[in-house]
C-alpha positions as CSV (number, residue, x, y, z in Angstrom):
1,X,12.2,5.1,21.1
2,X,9.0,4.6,19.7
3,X,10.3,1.3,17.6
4,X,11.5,0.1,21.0
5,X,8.2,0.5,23.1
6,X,6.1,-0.7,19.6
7,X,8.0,-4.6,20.4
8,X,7.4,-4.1,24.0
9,X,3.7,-3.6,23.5
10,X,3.9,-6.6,20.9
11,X,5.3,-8.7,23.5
12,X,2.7,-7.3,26.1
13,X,-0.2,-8.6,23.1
14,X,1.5,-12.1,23.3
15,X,1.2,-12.1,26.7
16,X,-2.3,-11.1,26.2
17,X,-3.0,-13.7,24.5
18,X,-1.1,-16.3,26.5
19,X,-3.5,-17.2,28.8
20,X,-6.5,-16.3,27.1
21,X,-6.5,-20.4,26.1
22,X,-5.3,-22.0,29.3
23,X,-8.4,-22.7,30.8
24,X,-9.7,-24.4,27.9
25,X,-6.8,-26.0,26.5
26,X,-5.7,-27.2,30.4
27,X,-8.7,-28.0,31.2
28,X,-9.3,-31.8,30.1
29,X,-5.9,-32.7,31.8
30,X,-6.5,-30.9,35.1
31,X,-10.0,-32.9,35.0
32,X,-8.1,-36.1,34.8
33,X,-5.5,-34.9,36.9
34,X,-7.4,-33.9,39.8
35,X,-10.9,-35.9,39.3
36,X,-13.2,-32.7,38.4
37,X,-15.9,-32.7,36.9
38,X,-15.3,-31.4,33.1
39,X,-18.5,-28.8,32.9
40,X,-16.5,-26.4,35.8
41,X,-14.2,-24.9,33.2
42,X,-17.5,-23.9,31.7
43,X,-18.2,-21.6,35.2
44,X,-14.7,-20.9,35.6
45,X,-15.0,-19.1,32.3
46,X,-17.9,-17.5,32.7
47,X,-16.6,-16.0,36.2
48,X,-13.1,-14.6,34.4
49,X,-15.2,-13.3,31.6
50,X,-17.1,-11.5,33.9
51,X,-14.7,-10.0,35.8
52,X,-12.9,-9.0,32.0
53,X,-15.9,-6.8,31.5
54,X,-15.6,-5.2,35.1
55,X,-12.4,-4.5,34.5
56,X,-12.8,-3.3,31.3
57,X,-15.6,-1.3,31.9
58,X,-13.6,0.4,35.0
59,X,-10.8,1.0,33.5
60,X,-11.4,4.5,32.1
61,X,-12.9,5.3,36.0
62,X,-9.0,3.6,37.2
63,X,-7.1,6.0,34.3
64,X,-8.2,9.1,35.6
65,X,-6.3,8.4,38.8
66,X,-2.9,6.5,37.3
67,X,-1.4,6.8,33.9
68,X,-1.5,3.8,30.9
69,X,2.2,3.0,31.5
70,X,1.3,2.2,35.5
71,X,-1.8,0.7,34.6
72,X,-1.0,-1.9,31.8
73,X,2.4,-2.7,33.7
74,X,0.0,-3.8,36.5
75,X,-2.2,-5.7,34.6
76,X,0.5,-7.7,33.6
77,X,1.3,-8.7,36.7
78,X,-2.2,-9.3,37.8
79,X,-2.4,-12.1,35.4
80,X,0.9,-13.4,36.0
81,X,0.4,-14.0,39.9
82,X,-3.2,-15.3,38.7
83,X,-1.3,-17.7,36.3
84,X,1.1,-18.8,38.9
85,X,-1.4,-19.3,41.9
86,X,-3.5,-21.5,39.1
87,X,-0.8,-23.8,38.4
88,X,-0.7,-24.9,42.6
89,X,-4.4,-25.6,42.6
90,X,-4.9,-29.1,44.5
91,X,-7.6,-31.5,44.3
92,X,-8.6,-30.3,47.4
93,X,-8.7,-26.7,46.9
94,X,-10.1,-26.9,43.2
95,X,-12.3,-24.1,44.6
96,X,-9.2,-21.7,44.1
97,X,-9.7,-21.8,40.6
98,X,-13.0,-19.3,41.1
99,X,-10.9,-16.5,42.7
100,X,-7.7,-17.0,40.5
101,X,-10.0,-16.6,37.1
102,X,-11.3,-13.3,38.7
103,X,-8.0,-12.2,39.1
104,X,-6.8,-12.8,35.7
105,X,-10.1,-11.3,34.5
106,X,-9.0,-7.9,36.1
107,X,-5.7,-8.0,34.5
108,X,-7.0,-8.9,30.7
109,X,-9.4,-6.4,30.9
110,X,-7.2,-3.6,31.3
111,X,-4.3,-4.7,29.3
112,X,-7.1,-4.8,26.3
113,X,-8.3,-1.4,27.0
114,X,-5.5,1.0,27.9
115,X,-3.1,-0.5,25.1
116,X,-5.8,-0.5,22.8
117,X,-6.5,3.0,23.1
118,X,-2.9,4.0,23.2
119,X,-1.7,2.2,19.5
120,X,-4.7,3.9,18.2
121,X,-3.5,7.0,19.0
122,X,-0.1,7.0,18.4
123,X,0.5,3.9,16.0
124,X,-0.7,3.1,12.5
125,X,-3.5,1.0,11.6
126,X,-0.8,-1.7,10.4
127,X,0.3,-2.2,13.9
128,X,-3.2,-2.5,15.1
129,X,-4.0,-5.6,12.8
130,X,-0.5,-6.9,13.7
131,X,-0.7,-6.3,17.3
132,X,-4.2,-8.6,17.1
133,X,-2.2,-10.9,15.3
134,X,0.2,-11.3,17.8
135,X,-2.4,-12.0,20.3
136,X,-3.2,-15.0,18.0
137,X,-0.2,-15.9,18.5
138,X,0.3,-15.8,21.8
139,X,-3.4,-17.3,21.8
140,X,-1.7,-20.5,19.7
141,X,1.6,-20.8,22.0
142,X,-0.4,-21.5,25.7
143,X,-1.7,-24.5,24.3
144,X,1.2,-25.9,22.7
145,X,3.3,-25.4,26.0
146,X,1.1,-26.8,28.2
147,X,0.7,-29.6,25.8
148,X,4.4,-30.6,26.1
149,X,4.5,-31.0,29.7
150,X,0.9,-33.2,29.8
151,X,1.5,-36.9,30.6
152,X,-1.9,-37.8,28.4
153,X,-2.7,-40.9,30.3
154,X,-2.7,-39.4,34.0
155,X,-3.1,-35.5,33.1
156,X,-0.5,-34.4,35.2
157,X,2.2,-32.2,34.1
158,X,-0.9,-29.3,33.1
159,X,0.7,-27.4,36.3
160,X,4.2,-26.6,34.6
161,X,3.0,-26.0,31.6
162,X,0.7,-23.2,33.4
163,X,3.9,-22.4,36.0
164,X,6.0,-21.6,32.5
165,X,3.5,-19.3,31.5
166,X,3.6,-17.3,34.2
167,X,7.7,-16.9,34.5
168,X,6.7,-15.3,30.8
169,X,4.5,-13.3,32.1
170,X,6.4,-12.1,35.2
171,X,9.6,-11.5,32.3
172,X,7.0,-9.0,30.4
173,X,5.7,-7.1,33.7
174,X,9.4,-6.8,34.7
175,X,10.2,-4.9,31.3
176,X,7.2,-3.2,31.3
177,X,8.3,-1.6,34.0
178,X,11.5,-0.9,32.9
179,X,10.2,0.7,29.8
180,X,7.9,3.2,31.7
181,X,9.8,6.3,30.5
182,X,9.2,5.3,27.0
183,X,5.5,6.5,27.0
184,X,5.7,9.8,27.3
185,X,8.7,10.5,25.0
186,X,6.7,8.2,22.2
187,X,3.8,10.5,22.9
188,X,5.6,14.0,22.6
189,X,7.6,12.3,19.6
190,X,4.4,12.2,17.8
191,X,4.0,16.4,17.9
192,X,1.7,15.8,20.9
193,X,2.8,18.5,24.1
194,X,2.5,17.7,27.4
195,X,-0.7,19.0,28.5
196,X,-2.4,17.7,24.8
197,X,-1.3,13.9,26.4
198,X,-3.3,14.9,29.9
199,X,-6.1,16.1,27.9
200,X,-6.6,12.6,26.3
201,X,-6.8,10.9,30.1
202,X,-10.5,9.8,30.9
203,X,-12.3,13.2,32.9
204,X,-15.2,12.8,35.0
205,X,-18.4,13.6,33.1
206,X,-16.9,11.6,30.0
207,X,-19.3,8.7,30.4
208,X,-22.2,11.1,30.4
209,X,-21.1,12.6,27.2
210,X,-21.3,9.5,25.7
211,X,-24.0,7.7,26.7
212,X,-26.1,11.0,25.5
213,X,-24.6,10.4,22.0
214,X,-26.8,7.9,19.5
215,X,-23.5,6.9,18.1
216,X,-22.1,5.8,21.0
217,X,-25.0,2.7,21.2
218,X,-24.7,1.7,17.5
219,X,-21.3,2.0,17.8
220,X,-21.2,-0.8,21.1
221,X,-23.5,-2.9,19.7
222,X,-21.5,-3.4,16.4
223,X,-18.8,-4.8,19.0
224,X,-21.0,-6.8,20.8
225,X,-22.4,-8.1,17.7
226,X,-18.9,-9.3,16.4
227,X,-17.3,-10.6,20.2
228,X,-20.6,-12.5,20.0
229,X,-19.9,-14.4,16.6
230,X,-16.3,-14.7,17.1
231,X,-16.5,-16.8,19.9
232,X,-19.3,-18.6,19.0
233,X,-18.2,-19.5,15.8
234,X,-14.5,-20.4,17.3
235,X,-15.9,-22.1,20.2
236,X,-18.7,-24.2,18.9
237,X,-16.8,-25.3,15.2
238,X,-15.8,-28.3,16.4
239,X,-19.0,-29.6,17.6
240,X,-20.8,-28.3,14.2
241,X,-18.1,-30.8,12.6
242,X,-18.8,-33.4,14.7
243,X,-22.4,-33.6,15.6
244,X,-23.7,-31.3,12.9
245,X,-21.8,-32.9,10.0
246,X,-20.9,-36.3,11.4
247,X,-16.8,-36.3,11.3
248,X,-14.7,-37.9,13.8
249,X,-13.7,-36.2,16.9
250,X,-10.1,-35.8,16.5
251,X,-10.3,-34.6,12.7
252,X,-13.1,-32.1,13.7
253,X,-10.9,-30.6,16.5
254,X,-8.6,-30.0,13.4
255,X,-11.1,-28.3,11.6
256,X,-12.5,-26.2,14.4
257,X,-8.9,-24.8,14.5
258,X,-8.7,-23.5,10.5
259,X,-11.1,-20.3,11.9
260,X,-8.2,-19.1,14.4
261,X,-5.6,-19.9,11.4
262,X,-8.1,-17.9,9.3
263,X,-7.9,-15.2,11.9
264,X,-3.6,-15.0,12.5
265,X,-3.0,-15.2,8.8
266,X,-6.2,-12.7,7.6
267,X,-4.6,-10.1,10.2
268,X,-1.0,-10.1,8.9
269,X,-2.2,-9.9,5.6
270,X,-5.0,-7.0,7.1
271,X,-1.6,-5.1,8.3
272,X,-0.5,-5.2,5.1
273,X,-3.9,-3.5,3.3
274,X,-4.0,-1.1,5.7
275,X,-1.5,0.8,4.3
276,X,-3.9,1.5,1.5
277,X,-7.2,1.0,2.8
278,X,-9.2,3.0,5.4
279,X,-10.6,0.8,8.5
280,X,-14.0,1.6,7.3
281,X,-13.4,-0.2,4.3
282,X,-12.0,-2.8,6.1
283,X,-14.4,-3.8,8.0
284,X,-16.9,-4.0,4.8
285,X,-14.2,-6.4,3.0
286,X,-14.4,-8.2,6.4
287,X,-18.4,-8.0,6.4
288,X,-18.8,-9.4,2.9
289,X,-15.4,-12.5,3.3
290,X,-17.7,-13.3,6.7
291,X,-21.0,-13.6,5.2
292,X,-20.0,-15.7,1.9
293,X,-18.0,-18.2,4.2
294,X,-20.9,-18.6,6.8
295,X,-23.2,-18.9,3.5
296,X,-20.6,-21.7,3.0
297,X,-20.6,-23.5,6.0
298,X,-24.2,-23.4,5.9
299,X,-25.3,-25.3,2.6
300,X,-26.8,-28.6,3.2
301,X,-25.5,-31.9,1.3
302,X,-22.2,-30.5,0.4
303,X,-18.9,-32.3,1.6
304,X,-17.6,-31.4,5.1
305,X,-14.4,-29.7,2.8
306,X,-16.7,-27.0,1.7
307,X,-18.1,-26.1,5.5
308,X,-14.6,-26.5,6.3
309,X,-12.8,-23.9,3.6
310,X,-16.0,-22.0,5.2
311,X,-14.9,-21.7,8.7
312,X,-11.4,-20.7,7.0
313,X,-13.2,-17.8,5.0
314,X,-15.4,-16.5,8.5
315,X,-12.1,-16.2,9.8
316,X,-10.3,-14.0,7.4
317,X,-13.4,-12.1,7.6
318,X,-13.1,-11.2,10.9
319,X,-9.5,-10.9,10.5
320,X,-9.8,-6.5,9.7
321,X,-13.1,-6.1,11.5
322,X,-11.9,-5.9,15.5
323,X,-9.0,-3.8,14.9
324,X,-10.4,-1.5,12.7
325,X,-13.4,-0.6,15.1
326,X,-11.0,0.3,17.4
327,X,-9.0,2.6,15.3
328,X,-12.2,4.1,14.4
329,X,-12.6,4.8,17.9
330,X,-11.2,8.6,18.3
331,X,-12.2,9.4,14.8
332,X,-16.0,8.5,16.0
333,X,-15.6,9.9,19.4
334,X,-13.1,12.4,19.6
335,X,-9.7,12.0,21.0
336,X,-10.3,13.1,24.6
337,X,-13.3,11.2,24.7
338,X,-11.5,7.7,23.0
339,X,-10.4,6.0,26.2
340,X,-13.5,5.7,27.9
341,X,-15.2,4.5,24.8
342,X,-12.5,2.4,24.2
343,X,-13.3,0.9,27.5
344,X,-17.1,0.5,27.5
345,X,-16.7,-1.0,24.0
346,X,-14.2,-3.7,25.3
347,X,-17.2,-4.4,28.4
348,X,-19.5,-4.7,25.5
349,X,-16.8,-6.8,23.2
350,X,-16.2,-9.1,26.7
351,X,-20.3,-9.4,27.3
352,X,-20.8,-10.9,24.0
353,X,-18.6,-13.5,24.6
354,X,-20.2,-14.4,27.6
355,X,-23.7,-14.2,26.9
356,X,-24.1,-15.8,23.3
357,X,-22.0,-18.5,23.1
358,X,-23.3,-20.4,26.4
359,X,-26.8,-19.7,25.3
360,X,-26.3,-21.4,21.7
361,X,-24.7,-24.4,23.5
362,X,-27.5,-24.7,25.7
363,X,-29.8,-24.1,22.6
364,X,-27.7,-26.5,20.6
365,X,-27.8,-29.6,23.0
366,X,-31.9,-28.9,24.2
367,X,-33.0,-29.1,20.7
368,X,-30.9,-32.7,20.1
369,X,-27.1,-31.5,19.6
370,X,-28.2,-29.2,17.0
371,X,-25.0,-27.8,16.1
372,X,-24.9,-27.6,12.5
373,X,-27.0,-23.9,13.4
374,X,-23.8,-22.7,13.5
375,X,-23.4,-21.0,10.5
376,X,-26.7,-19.3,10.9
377,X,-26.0,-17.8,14.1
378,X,-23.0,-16.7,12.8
379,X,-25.1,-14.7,9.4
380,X,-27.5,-13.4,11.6
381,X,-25.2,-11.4,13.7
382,X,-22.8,-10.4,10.8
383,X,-25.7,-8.9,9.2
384,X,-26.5,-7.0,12.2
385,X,-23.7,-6.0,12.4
386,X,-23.6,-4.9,9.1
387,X,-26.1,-2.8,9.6
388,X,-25.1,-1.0,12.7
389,X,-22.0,-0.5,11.2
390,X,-23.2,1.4,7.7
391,X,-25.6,3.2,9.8
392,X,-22.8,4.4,11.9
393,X,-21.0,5.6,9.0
394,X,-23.6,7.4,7.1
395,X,-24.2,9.6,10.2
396,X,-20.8,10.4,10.7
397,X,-20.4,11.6,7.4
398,X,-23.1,14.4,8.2
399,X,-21.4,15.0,11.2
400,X,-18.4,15.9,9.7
401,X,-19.4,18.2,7.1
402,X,-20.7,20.0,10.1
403,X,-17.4,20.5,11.8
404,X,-15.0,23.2,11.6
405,X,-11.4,22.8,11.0
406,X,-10.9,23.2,14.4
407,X,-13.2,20.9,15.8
408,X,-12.5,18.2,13.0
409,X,-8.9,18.0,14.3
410,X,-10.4,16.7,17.5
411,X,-12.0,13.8,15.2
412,X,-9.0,12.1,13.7
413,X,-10.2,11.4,10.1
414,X,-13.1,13.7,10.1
415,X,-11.1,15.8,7.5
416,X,-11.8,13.7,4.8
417,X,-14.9,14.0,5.0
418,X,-15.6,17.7,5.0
């Protein structure tokens, strides 16, 4: 049973990632296609960021009411209606394409946050990194498909591309649903009773808890701090190759794409040392691989190879560092308490992405396409969140030789360090 729901969730993380690149990936064709201006996928993606981290940060609110199952089954289909609705969009309605991205917004969000919570839980830290992999995946596939259907001189074809998408998406809601029954029985195969799995369901009064704990903030700003230089670094490579470093435009969107690679093949490999290796330790391989490729990517005079085998290296680094954070997450907050951090740590993960990376593009281009800052930006919040994150540690470990056994069974992890 629970080998059977583990590939349904894996599916569910491909269809995660599915149309996490559309809008970008699309978005040049349905320009051409429809004569729109090429800065609007810029808002559009701000608007179904924004609604991400509503959703996310609701979510634990929405799980007090409906169960993970219901809930991610949902989301599913939220973003597969939003997917199909996006591939009818009209020159004349290209407005639709504001509503439709807050739609899929509300679906991501909670997909991220109530399956998140639930591997950590019940899974191993292997299928955490792989899971994340498969969202690479799945992250790697949109564009591809919608590429095959693209007539490159006109732009039209985007639509059935998108349309294809969506049948995918509908064919993982529908099993999603059929799987329901899977949850529980996973849950209770995993020595957890009945009531134990209610006690883990977001309570009212959990958000107070938290936000009164000084962990808690260290804790979401380490996420912010790495949402922030993940998509910087993955959005803006490919302008740092080409207006930083001076290579063409086609072999720097090449280039640009070795940090994702970086990112699929570090997290296989990640599932693989996890077996081993704690997710604290983890995260400080990931820390130092991230630093010494920015370092890289940052030297001046050196061939565009080097930066490149850089943006390679920042990638494996971050490869270990998002799923291990949120493994960590019951073991720094406490099982009953893990779902609503899990969710305000995906809002803080979601604002990252939308706050940093448009304000170093707008930075970039006012001070003369500066791009090759890149690498710096990318340092500067690694070592911040660095900091956050051995500060985090250190007073956890004082924390735990405080518990007693009891209450360090409500800390998964805290054991070892008592």
């Amino acid at each position: 049973m629970a080998l059977v729901l583990l590939l349904v969730i894996y599916l569910t993380f491909v269809s995660l990632g599915l149309p996490d690149s559309v809008l970008g990936s699309s978005f040049p064709a349905i320009a051409t296609d429809l004569g729109l201006s090429s800065d609007l996928a810029g808002y559009i993606g701000m608007l179904l960021t924004a609604a991400t981290v509503v959703s996310s940060f609701s979510s634990s609110f929405v799980l007090r009411k409906i169960k993970a199952r219901y809930y991610v089954a949902v989301s599913v289909l939220l973003t597969a209606g939003g997917l199909l609705c996006f591939s009818f969009v009209k020159q004349s309605t290209y407005w639709a394409f504001f509503p439709i991205a807050v739609l899929m917004g509300l679906g991501a969000g909670g997909i991220d946050a109530a399956l998140n919570n639930f591997v950590a839980l019940h899974y191993k830290a292997i299928h955490m990194n792989w899971l994340h992999c498969s969202w690479g995946l799945g992250a790697s596939a949109g564009p591809l498909l919608i590429g095959a259907f693209v007539d490159e001189a006109t732009g039209a074809g985007w639509n059935k591309g998108v349309a294809i998408l969506s049948y995918i998406q509908f064919a993982i809601a529908a099993l999603l649903f059929l799987t329901l029954p899977l949850w529980d029985k996973v849950a209770k195969g995993n020595g957890k009773k009945k009531k134990e799995n209610e006690e883990e369901a977001p309570k009212k009064g959990d958000h107070r808890r938290l936000l009164r704990n000084p962990l808690f903030y260290l804790s979401v700003g380490g996420f912010f701090c790495y949402c922030a230089l993940e998509t910087s670094t993955g959005f803006w490579a490919s302008s740092f190759f080409h207006y930083g470093l001076g290579v063409a435009v086609d072999l720097a969107a090449s280039l640009g794409s070795l940090f994702y690679i970086g990112i699929a093949a570090g997290r296989f490999f990640s599932g693989l040392l996890s077996l081993k290796i704690k997710p604290r330790v983890m995260i400080r391989i990931g820390e130092t691989l991230l630093l010494l490729g920015a370092l890289a990517a940052a030297l001046p005079g050196l061939p565009y190879q080097v930066a490149a085998a850089g943006f390679a290296v920042i990638g494996l680094g971050c490869a270990p560092i998002y799923p291990s954070i949120i493994l960590l997450t019951p073991y720094r907050f406490s099982k009953r308490l893990s779902q609503t951090a899990m969710s305000m740590e995906m809002a803080a993960a979601y604002l990252g992405s939308l706050l940093v990376s448009p304000l170093f593009g707008l930075i970039a281009k006012n001070l003369g396409e500066l791009y090759v800052l890149l690498p710096y930006l990318t340092i500067l919040f690694a070592l911040a969140m660095l900091v956050l994150h051995e500060t985090v540690d250190i007073k956890l470990k004082k924390r735990d030789k405080s518990l007693g056994k009891q209450e360090a069974a409500e800390y998964p992890g805290a054991e070892d360090n008592r």
